[in-house]
C-alpha positions in Angstrom: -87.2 -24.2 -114.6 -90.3 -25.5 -113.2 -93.2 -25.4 -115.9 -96.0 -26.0 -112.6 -95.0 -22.8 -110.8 -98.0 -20.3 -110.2 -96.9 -17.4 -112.2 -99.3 -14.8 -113.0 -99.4 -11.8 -115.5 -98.3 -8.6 -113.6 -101.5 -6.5 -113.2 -98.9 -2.8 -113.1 -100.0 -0.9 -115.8 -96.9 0.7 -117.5 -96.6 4.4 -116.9 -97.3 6.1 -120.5 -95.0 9.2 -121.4 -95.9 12.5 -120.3 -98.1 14.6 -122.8 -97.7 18.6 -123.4 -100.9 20.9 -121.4 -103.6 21.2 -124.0 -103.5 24.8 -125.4 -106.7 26.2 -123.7 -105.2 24.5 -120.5 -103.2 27.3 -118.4 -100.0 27.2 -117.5 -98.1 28.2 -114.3 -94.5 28.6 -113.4 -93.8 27.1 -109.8 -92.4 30.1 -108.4 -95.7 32.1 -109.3 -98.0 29.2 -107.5 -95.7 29.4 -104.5 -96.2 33.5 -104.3 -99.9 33.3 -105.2 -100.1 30.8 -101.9 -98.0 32.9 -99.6 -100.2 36.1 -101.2 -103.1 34.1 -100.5 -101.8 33.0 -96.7 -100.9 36.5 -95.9 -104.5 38.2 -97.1 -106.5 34.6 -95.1 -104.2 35.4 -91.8 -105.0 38.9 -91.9 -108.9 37.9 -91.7 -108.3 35.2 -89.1 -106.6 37.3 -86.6 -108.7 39.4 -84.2 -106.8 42.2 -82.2 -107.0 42.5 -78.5 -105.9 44.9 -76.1 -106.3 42.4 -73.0 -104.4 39.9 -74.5 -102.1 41.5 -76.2 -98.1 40.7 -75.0 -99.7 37.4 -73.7 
């Protein structure tokens, strides 16, 4: 190999493992995020949308 070549250190910083949630840090399964969202859409949509006889079957 060439000893002149223009190599230079890689600058990727390696991914350290993955640590445990701290235990005053709360923990979630995924299924109750995605029911508190959908919860949360439902109750948002129910503000957002205004009746109107006019308009209504539009």
């Amino acid at each position: 190999m060439n000893e002149k070549t223009n190599s230079k250190t890689s600058t990727v910083l390696q991914k350290a493992e993955g640590k445990p949630p701290e235990k005053d840090q709360p923990t979630f399964p995924t299924w109750g995020i995605l029911v508190g969202l959908v919860i949360a859409f439902i109750i948002l949509k129910s503000f957002v949308y205004i009746k109107d006889d006019k308009r209504h079957g539009k």
